[in-house]
C-alpha positions in Angstrom: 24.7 92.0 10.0 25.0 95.0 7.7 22.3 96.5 6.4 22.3 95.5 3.0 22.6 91.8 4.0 19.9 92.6 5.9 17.7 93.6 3.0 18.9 90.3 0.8 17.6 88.3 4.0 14.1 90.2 4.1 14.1 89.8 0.4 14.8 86.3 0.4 12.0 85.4 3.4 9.6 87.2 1.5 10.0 85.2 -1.3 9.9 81.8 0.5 7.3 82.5 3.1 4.3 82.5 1.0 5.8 79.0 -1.1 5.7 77.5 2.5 2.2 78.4 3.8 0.9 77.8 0.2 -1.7 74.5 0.5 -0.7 71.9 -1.4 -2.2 70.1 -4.8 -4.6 67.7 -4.2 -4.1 64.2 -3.7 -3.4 62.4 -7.4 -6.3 60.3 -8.4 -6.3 56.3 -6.5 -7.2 55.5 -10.2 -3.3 57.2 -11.6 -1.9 54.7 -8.4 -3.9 51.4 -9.7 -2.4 52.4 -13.2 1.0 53.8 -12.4 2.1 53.4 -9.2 5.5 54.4 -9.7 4.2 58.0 -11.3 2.1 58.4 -8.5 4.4 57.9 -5.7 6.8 60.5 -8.0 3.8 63.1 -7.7 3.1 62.9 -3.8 6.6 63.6 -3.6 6.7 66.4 -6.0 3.4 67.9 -4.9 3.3 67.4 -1.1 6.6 67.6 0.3 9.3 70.4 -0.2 11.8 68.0 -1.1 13.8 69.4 -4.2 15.0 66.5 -6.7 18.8 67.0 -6.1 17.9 65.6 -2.5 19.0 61.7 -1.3 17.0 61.4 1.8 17.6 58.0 3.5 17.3 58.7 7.2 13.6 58.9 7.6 13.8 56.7 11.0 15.7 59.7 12.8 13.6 62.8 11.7 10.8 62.5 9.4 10.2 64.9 6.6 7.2 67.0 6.9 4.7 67.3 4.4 3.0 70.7 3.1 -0.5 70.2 4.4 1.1 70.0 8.1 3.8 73.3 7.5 0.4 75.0 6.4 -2.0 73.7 9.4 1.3 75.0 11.6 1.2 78.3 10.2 -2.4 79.0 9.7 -2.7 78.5 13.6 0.0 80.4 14.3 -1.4 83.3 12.4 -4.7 82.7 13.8 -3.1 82.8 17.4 -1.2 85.8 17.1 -4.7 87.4 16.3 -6.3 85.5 18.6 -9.0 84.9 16.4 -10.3 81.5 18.9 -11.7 81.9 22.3 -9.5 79.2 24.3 -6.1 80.1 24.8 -3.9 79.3 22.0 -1.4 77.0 23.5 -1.1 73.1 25.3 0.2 72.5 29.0 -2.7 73.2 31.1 -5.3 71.7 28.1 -6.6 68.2 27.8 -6.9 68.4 24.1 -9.7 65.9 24.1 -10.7 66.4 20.6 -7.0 65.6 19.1 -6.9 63.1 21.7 -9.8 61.6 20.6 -8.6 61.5 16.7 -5.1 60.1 17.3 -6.2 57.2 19.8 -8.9 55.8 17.5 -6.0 55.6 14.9 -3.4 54.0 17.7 -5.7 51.7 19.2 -6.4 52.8 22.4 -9.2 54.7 24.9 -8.4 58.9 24.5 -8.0 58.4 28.4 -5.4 56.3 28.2 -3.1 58.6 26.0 -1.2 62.0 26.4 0.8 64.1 23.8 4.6 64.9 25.0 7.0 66.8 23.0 8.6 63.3 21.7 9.3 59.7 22.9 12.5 60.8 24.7 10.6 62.7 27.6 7.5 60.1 27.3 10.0 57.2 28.2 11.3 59.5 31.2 8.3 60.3 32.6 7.5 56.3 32.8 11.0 55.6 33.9 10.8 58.2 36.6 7.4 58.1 37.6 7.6 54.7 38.3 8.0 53.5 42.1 11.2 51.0 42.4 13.2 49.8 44.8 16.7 49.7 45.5 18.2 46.0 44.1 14.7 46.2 41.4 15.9 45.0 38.8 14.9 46.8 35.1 15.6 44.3 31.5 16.6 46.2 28.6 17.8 44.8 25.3 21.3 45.2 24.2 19.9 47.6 20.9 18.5 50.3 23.0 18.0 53.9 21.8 19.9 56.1 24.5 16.7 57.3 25.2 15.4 53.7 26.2 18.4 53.2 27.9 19.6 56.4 30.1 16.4 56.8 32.1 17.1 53.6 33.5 20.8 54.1 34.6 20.1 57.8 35.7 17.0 55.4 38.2 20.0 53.0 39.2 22.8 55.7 39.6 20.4 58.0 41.9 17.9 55.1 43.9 20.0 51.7 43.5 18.1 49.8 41.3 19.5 47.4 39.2 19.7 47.4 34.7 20.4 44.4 33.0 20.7 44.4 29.5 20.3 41.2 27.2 21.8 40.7 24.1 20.2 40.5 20.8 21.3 37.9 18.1 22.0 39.9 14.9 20.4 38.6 12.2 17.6 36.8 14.5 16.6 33.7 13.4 13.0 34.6 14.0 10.7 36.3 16.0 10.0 33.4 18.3 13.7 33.6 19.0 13.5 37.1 19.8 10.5 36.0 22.2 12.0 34.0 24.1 15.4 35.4 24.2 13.1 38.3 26.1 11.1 36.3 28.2 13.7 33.9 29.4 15.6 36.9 30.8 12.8 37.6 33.3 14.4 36.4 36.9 12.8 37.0 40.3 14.1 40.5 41.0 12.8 41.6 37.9 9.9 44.6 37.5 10.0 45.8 34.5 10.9 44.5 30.9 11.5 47.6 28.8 12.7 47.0 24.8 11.6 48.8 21.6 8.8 47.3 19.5 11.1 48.0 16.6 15.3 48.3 17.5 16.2 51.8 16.5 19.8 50.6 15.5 18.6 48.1 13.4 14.9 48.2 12.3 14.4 44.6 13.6 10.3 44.3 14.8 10.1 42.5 18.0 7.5 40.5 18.8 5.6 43.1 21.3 2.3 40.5 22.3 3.9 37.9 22.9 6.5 39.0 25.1 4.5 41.7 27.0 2.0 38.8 27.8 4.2 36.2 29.1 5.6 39.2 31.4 2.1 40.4 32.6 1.6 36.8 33.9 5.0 36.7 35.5 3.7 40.0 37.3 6.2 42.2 35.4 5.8 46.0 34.2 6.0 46.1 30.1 7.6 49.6 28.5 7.5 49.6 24.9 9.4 52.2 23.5 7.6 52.7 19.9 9.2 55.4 18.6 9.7 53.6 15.2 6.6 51.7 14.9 3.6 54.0 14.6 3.4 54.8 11.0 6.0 52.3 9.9 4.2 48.9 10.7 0.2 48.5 11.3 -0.3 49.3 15.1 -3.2 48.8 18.3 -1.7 49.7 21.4 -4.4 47.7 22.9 -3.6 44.7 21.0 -0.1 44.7 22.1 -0.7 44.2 25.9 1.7 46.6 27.6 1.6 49.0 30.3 3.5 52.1 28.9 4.2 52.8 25.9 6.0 56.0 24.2 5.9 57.8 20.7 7.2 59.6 18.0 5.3 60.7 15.7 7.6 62.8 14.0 9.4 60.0 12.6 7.0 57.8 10.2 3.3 59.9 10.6 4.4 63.1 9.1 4.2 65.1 12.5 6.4 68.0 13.2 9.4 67.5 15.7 8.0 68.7 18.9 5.3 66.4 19.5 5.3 62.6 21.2 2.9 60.3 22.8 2.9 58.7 26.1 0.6 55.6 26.5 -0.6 54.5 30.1 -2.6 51.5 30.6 -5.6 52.1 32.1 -5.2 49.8 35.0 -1.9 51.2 35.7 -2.5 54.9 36.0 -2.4 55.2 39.6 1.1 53.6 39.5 2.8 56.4 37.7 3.8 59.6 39.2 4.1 62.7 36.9 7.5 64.6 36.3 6.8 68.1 35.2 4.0 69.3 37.1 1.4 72.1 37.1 -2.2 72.8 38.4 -4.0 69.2 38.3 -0.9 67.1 38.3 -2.8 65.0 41.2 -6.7 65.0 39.6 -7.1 61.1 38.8 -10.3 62.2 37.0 -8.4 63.5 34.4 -6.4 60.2 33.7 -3.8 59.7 31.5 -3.8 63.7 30.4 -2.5 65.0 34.2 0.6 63.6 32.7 0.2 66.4 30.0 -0.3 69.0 32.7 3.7 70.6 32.2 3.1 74.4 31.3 2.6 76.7 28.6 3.6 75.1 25.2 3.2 76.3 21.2 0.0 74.4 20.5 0.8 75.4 17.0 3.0 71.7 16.7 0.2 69.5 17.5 -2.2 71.3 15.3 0.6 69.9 12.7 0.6 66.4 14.0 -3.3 66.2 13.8 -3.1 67.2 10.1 0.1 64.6 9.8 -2.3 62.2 10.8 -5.6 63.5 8.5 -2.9 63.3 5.8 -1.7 60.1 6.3 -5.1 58.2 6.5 -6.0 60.0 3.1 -3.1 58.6 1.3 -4.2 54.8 3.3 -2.8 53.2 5.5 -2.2 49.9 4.1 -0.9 52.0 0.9 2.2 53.9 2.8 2.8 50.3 4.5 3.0 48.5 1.7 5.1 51.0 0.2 7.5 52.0 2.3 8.2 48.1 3.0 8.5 48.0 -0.6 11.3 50.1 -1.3 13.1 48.7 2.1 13.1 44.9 0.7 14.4 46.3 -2.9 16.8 48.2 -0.4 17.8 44.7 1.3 18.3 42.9 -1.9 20.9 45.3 -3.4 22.7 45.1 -0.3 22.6 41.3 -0.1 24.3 41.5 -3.6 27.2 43.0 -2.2 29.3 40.0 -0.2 31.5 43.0 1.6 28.8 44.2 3.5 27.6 42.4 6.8 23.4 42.4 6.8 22.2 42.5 10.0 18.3 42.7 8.8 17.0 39.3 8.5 15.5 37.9 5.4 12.4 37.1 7.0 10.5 40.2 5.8 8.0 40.0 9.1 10.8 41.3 11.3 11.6 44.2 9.3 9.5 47.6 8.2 11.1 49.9 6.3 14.5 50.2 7.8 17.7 47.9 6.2 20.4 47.6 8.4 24.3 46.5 7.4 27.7 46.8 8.7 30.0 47.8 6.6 33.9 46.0 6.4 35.9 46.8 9.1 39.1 47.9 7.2 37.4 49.9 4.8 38.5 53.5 4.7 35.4 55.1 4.7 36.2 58.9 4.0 35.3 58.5 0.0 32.2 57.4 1.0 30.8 60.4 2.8 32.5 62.4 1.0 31.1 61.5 -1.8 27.3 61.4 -0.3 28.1 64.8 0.9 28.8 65.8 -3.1 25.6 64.3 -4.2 23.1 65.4 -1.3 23.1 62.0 -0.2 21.5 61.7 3.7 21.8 59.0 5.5 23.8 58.0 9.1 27.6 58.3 8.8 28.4 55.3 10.5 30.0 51.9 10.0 26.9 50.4 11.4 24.8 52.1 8.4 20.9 51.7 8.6 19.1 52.8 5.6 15.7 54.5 6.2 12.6 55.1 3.5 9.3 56.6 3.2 7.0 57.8 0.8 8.7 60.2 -0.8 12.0 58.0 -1.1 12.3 57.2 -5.1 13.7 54.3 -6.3 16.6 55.4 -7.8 17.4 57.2 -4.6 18.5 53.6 -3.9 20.4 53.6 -7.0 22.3 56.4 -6.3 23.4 55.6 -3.2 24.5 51.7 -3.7 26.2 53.1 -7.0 28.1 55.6 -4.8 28.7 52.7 -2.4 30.3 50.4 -4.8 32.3 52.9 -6.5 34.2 53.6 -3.1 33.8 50.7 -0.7 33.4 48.2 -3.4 36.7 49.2 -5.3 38.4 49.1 -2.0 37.6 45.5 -1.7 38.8 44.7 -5.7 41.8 46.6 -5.4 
């Protein structure tokens, strides 16, 4: 780089480093939401998040969109551990972290000593799939809809020890979530062990029904592994309530975390089942329950600092609040897509199997270049693919919906009129 480029980079971090670490505003006022709702949603998202208006965001389910109080709780500890201003150790890996432990399982549901923090749902699924003792011919159920994260820690166990992956198809749209039920537990046969699925399909949003599957499989004597990576945050959740043994994750996604932080849930009963991957000093100290699994080295404890104040920051805003919302603008979502008979829904109308992600395939022979070309021109993101699955979250406006169906119609919808 030459040296006066240099200088215009300096220049230009010195100018947007103190707008980052800035706190934000305060909340608006409950009573401007019982009045306006639609100004105050427009405020959190002015106020609290970095998004600038030109910017369509409509992907929340891959990578969430972190809010200022979390980018300031990040920095403020990193500055803080650079000066070592704390006594401990500023870092995770060899720490329990009971206090954040604490916070986060009374929000999930679940004892502190039955949870551990990972760097995201992708290594918390792979320390269940490979921790877990099977045999060759053991047979693992997966759904169809799998997340390749769900999926590949089970074929890596059957390509390396024998065991055996069965996946079973999903209808698309279900019917309902007694369907889904027993489309689950009627897959169960006698070399089955364990019955792994998402509690909401990342492909398509659909919300499975986690009790009532993972119960009828506990009294068949089968392992449960709930991959929630899209549920916590999205849809009112207690892991206890849902009655599996493992369960990973994300809170990155739909709690405001920063990416770099996951959970891994072990059932209390079946700690002593589950062998560690990365290990450290104390991988083997049962007293220490479900945080040995934690035990994986040096790691920037700066990230979970952030997901504590994701979580602090979402139960200021209310819970019940972001669900309702969010759910809000994904049935609007649905309806403008059910007005367009070229598109293929695959979220069902039944608005209990579905959070706040809208799923559609779009027509086979369409020629879809115009389309993301176009969302590229108006700082439109969402997934480029035929199979398109539409995200939202707080700080998704209404007319962010606009936008995009208008851009929609005026290149796959002329297609179809031509």
């Amino acid at each position: 780089m030459k040296r006066r480029e240099m200088l215009g980079a300096a220049a230009l971090l010195g100018a947007v480093a103190p707008r980052i670490v800035r706190a934000a505003a305060p909340l608006p006022d409950t009573r401007l939401f019982e009045r306006e709702p639609e100004r105050y949603w427009s405020r959190i998202r002015k106020e609290q998040f970095f998004l600038p208006e030109w910017r369509v965001f409509l992907n929340n389910g891959s990578l969430g969109v972190t809010p200022k109080p979390v980018v300031a709780a990040m920095a403020e500890y990193m500055e803080r551990s650079a000066g070592l201003l704390m006594d401990e150790y500023p870092r995770w890996g060899y720490e329990t972290l009971d206090e954040h432990r604490g916070e986060m399982a009374a929000f999930l549901g679940c004892k502190k000593e039955e949870l551990a923090f990972m760097h995201n749902a992708t290594e918390a699924l792979s320390t269940i799939a490979g921790g877990l003792d099977l045999r060759p011919g053991d047979e693992v159920v997966l759904t169809n809809q799998e997340h390749p994260s769900g999926r590949s820690p089970w074929l890596m166990k059957q390509a390396r020890y024998g065991i055996s992956v069965r996946e079973v198809p999903i209808p698309l749209p279900p019917k309902s979530p007694e369907q889904l039920a027993d489309v689950m537990i009627s897959a169960i046969g006698p070399r089955t062990r364990v019955l792994a699925f998402s509690g909401i399909l990342s492909a398509t949003g659909i919300v499975m029904p986690v009790r009532q599957i993972c119960d009828t499989a506990r009294a068949k004597g089968v392992i449960t592994v709930v991959d929630g990576a899209h549920m916590n945050g999205q849809i009112p959740v207690k892991l206890s309530d849902l009655g599996c043994d493992f369960y990973a994750g994300s809170p990155h996604k739909w709690m405001f975390a920063p990416a770099g932080c996951g959970i891994l849930y072990v059932r209390e009963e079946m700690q002593d089942r589950l062998w560690p991957n990365t290990v450290t000093g104390n991988w083997d100290n049962a007293k220490l329950q479900a945080a040995r699994f934690m035990m994986v080295g040096t790691n920037n404890r700066a990230i979970f600092e952030g997901m504590i104040a994701g979580l602090r920051f979402f139960k200021q805003i209310g819970e019940e609040r972001i669900y309702s919302r969010i759910h809000q603008l994904a049935q609007s979502a649905r309806a403008k897509a059910a007005r367009l008979p070229y598109l293929e829904l695959l979220t069902p109308d039944d608005d209990r199997m579905y959070g706040a992600l809208v799923t559609f395939r779009l027509p086979k022979e369409a020629d879809l270049t115009a389309l993301w070309k176009t969302c590229k021109e108006k700082r439109i993101w969402t997934i480029q693919s035929p199979q398109l699955r539409l995200s939202t979250h707080i700080h998704t406006r209404p007319q962010d919906l606009d936008v995009f169906f208008d851009v929609l119609e005026s290149t796959v919808g002329r297609q179809g009129r031509a």
